[in-house]
C-alpha positions in Angstrom: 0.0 0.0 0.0 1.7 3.1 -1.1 1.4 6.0 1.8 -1.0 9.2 1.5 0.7 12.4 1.9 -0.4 14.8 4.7 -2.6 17.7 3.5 -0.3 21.0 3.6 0.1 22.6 6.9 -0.3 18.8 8.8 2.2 17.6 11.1 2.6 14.2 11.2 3.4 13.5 14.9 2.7 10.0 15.5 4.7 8.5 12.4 7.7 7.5 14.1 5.3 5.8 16.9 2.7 3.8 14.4 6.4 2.6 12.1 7.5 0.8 15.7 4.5 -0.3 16.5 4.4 -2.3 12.6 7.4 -3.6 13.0 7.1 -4.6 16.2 4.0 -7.0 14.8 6.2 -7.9 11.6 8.9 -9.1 14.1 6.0 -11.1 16.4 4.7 -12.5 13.0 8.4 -13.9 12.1 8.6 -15.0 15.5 5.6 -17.0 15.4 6.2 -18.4 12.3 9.4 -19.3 13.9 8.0 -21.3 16.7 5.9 -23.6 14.4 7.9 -24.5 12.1 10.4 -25.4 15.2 7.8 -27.3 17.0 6.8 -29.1 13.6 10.8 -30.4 13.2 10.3 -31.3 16.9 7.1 -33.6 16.1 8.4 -34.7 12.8 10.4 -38.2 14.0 6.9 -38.8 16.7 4.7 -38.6 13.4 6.5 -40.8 11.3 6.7 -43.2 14.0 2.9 -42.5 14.6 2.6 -43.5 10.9 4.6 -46.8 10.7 3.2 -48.2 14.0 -0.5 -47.8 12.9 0.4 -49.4 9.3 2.2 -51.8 11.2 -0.6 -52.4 13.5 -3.3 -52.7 10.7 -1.2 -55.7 9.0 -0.5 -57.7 11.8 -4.2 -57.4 13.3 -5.8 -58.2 9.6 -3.1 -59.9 7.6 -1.5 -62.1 10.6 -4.4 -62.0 12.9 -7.3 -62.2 10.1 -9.2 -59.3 11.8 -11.5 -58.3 9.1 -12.1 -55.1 10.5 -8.5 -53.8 12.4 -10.0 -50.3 13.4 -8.6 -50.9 17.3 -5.2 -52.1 17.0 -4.5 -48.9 14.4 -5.6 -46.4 17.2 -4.4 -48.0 20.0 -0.9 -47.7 18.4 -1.3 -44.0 17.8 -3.2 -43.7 21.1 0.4 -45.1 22.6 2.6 -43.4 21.0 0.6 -39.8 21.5 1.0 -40.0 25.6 3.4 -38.2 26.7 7.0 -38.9 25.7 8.6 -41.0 28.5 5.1 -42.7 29.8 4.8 -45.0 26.6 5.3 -48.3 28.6 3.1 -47.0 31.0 0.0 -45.7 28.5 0.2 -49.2 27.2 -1.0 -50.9 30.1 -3.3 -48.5 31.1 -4.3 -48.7 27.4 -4.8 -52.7 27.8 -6.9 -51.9 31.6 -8.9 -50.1 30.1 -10.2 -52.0 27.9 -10.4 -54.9 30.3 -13.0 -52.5 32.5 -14.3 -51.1 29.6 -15.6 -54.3 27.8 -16.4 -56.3 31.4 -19.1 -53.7 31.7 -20.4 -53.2 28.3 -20.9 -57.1 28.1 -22.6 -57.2 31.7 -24.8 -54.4 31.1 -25.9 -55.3 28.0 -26.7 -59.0 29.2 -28.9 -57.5 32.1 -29.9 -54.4 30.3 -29.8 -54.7 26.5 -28.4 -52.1 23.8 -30.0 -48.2 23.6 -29.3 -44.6 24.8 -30.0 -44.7 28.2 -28.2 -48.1 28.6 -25.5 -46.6 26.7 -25.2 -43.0 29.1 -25.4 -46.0 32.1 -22.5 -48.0 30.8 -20.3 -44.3 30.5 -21.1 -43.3 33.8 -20.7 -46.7 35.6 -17.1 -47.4 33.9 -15.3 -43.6 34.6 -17.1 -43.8 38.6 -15.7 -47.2 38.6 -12.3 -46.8 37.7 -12.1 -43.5 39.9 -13.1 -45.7 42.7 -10.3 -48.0 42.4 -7.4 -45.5 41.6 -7.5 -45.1 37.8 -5.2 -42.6 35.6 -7.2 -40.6 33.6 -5.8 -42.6 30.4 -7.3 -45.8 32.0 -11.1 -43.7 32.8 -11.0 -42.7 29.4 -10.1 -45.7 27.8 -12.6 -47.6 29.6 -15.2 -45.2 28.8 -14.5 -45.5 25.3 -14.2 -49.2 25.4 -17.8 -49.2 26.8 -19.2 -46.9 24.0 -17.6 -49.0 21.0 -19.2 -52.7 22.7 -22.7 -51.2 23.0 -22.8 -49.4 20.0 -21.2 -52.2 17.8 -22.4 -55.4 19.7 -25.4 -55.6 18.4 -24.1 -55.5 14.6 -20.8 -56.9 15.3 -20.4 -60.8 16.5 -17.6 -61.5 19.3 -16.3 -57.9 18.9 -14.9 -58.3 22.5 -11.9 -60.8 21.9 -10.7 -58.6 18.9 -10.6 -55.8 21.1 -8.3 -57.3 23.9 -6.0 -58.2 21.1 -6.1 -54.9 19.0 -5.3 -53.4 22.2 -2.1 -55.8 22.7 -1.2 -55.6 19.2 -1.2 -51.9 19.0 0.6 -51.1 22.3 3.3 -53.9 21.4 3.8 -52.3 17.9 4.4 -49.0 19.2 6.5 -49.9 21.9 8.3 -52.3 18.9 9.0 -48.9 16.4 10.0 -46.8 19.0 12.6 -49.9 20.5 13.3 -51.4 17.6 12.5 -50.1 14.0 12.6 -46.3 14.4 14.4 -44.9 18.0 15.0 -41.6 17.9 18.3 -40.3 18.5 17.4 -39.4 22.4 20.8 -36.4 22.2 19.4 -35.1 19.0 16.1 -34.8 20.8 17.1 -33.2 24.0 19.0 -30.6 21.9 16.6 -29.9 20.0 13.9 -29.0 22.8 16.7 -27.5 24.7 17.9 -25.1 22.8 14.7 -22.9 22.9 15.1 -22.7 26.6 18.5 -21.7 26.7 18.4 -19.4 23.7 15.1 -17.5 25.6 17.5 -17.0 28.8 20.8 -16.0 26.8 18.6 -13.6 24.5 16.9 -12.0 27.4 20.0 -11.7 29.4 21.8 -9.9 26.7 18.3 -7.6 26.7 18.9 -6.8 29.9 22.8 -6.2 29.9 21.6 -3.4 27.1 18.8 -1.8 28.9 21.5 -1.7 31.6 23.8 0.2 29.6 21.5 2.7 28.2 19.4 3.1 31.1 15.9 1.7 28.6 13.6 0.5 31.0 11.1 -0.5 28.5 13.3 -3.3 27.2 14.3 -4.9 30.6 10.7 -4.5 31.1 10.0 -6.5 28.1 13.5 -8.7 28.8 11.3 -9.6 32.0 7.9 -10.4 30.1 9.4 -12.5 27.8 11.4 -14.8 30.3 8.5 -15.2 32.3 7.0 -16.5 29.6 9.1 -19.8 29.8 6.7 -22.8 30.8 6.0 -24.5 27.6 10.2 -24.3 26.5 10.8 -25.9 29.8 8.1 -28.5 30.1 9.3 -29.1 26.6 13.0 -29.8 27.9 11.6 -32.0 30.8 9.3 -34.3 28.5 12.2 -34.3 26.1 14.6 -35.6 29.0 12.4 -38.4 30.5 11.6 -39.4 26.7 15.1 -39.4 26.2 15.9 -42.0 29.2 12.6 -44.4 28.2 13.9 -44.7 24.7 17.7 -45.7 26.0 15.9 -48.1 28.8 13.6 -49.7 26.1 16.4 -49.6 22.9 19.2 -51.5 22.8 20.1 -49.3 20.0 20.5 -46.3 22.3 22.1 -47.8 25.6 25.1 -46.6 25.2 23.8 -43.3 24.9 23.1 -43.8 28.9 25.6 -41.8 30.1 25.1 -38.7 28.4 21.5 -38.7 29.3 22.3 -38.8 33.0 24.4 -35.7 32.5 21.0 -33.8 30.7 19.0 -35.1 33.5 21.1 -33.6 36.3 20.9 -30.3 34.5 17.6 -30.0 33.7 16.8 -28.9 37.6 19.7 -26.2 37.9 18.3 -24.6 34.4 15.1 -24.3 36.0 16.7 -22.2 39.0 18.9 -20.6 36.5 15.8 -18.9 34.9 13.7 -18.3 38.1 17.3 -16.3 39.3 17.4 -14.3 36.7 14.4 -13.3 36.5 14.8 -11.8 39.9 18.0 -10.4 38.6 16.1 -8.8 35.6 13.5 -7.5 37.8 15.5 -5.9 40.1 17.3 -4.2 36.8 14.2 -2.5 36.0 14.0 -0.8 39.5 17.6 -0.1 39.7 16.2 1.9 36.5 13.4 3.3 37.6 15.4 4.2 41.3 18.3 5.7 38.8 21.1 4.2 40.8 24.5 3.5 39.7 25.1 1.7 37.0 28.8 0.5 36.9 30.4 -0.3 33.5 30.9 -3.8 34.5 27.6 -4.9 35.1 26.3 -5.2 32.0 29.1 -6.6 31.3 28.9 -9.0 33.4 25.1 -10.1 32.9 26.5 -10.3 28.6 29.4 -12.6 30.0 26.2 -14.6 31.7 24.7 -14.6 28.3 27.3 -15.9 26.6 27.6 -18.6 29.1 24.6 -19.9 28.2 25.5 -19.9 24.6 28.4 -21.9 25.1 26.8 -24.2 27.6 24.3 -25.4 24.6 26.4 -25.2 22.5 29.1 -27.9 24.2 26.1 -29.7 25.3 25.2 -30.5 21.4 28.4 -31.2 20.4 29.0 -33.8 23.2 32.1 -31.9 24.5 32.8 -30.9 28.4 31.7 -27.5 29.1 35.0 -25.7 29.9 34.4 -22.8 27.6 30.9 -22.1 29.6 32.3 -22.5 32.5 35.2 -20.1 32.1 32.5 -17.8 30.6 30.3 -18.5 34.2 33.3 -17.1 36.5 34.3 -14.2 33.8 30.6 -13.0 34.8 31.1 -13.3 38.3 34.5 -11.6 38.5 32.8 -8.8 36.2 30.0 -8.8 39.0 32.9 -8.4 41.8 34.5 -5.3 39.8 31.2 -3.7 39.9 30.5 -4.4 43.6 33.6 -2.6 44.2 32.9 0.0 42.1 30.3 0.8 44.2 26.0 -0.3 43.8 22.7 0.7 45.5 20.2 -1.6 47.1 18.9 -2.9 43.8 22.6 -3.4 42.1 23.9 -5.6 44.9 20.7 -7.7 44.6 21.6 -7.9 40.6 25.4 -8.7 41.6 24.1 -11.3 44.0 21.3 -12.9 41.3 24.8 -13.0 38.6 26.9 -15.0 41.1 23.7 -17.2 42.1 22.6 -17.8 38.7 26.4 -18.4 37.7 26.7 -20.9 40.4 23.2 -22.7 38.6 25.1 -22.9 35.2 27.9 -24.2 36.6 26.2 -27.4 38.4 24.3 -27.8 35.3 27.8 -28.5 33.6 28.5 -31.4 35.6 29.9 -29.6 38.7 28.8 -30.3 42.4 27.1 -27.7 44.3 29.7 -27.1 47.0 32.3 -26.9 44.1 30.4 -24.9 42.2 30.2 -22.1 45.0 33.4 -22.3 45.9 34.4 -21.2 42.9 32.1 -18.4 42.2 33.4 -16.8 45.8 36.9 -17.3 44.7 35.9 -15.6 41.2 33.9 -12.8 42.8 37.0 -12.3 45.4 36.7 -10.4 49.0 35.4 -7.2 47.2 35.1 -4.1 49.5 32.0 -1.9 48.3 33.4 2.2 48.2 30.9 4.2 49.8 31.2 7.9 50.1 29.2 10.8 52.0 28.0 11.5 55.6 27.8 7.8 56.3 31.3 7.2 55.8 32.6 10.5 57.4 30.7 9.3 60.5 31.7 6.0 61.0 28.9 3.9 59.8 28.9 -0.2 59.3 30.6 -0.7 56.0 28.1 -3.0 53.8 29.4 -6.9 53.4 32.1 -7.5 51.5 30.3 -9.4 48.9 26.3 -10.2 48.3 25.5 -13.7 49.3 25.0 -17.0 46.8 21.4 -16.8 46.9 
């Protein structure tokens, strides 16, 4: 669309503001576009495994089995493979329970009750109370409840449609479990890196966000730095549900067992990421009222929260290619002897709650590189060394308490 000039004599005062606010929605439309074609690469090997175990399923259950009609085994396949990743053993025998409740009572209500609506509404409601009663997942009350439906609705036109359904249901959860074992294991480290690096790359980018609002002074975009990382559920419940699939597929494959040990070392980090990103969102929120309170920013700071950044960077990074993380640890303890130099320099209340977030998030990063938590510390406090705050003014002239001589690991 081409632009209409302003009449003569018009000002126009608000072009500057509407330009930011288009390409602030051209850069959330590439960003969204962004995220879905990520999370479709991410689904890609679960739907062709989806794919194969329901073909796979069909033939068995009416080429092997001479099932004339294999519509159970087919879905419970795909019903197997779409729990969530690292429950598949489990959602198969919760898949083959609930069919056990679900055609006991179809076949008893229908013997006492016969086939309709209301009998139909009778046989729901008794199979989802039932399986409550006695402790059932919700995968188990559903699949009962759906068992129920398919025996009174297709009883009546369907002979013996009970003993095809026990062994649909066997078929389909033991082909799943065979092309996710056997035929087609995902690559568990390609997997984990894949869901992880959204997670990291939200905390490194926000980070370096903050480190610049820092330097300039721009509330607004650690404001936004802040929005954003709160925002982090779904990349970290991704990262967990990519982990635990991860370990199922090197319990169940032998194809993947010696992938064991490299799993353990993404399992242990998975919890100190987690306090990585709570920490620094405290440290990003206290950045905005350091801001708003206009307190002293020292140059190192921000360069220590970019350092922090970085670290995070490197840390994926290392973790994908398989190497130890020496490069993001060295980055970890440049941020926190950054972070010391700015202590020194001198901080208000909110700065030495940011110094203290850097060393306490530092100390996260570094345990989820493989190093224990008492190591870990040790070496941020050697990193941040016995830094004396300068403080200037009546206080000083007078005698008062000097402040710690560093911020506490939180």
């Amino acid at each position: 669309m081409r632009r209409a000039p302003l009449r003569e004599g018009l000002v126009d005062v608000d072009g500057a503001r509407i330009a930011e606010a288009v390409e602030d929605l051209r850069h959330k439309s590439k960003a969204t576009l962004h995220d879905r074609l990520q999370r479709v690469r991410m689904a890609l090997g679960l739907a062709v495994q989806a794919g194969l175990a329901a073909a796979l399923a069909w033939v068995v259950s009416h080429q092997l089995l001479g099932n004339p009609q294999p519509v159970f085994a087919p879905i419970s396949a795909v019903g197997t493979l779409a729990a969530s990743v690292g429950q598949r053993l489990r959602r198969t025998v919760e898949l083959i329970v609930g069919v056990a409740v679900g055609v006991a009572l179809g076949d008893a209500l229908i013997y006492l009750l016969g086939a309709g609506g209301w009998q139909l509404g009778l046989v729901v409601t008794t199979a989802i109370l039932l399986t409550i009663f006695f402790g059932g997942s919700v995968a188990i009350v559903i699949q009962a409840a759906a068992t129920a439906v398919l025996i009174v609705t297709l009883s009546p036109s369907t002979q013996n449609l009970e003993i095809p359904r026990f062994v649909d249901a066997f078929v389909g959860g033991g082909i799943a479990l065979l092309v996710t074992a056997i035929l087609l294991p995902l690559n568990p480290l390609r997997v984990i890196n894949r869901a992880a690096r959204p997670a990291l790359d939200l905390l490194a980018d926000q980070l370096d966000l903050t480190a610049e609002a820092l330097r300039k002074r721009d509330r607004s975009t650690a404001q936004q730095a802040l929005f954003r990382l709160r925002e982090n559920k779904d990349e970290l419940a991704a990262f967990s549900e990519a982990i635990e699939g991860a370990k199922e597929t090197s319990t169940i494959s032998p194809a993947r067992w010696h992938r064991r040990d490299e799993l353990a070392h993404y399992a242990k980090a998975a919890d100190p990421i987690d306090r990585a990103m709570r920490n620094s969102g405290t440290l990003i929120r206290r950045a905005v009222t350091l801001i708003e309170d206009e307190e002293p920013v020292p140059g190192p700071m921000p360069d220590a929260i970019a350092h922090l950044a970085e670290s995070v960077r490197l840390l994926r990074h290392e973790f994908a290619a398989g190497a130890e993380p020496q490069e993001a640890r060295e980055r970890n303890l440049r941020a926190v002897s950054e972070a010391g130099r700015a202590y020194a320099e001198g901080v208000g209340f909110s700065g030495s709650v940011v110094i203290a977030q850097i060393r306490t998030t530092a100390s996260d990063l570094m345990v989820a590189s493989g190093i224990e938590q008492d190591e870990a510390n040790r070496l941020v406090r050697q990193s941040f060394g016995e830094q004396e705050q300068r403080t200037s003014g009546p206080a000083e002239q007078h005698g008062a308490p000097k402040p710690p001589t560093a911020p506490p690991l939180g």
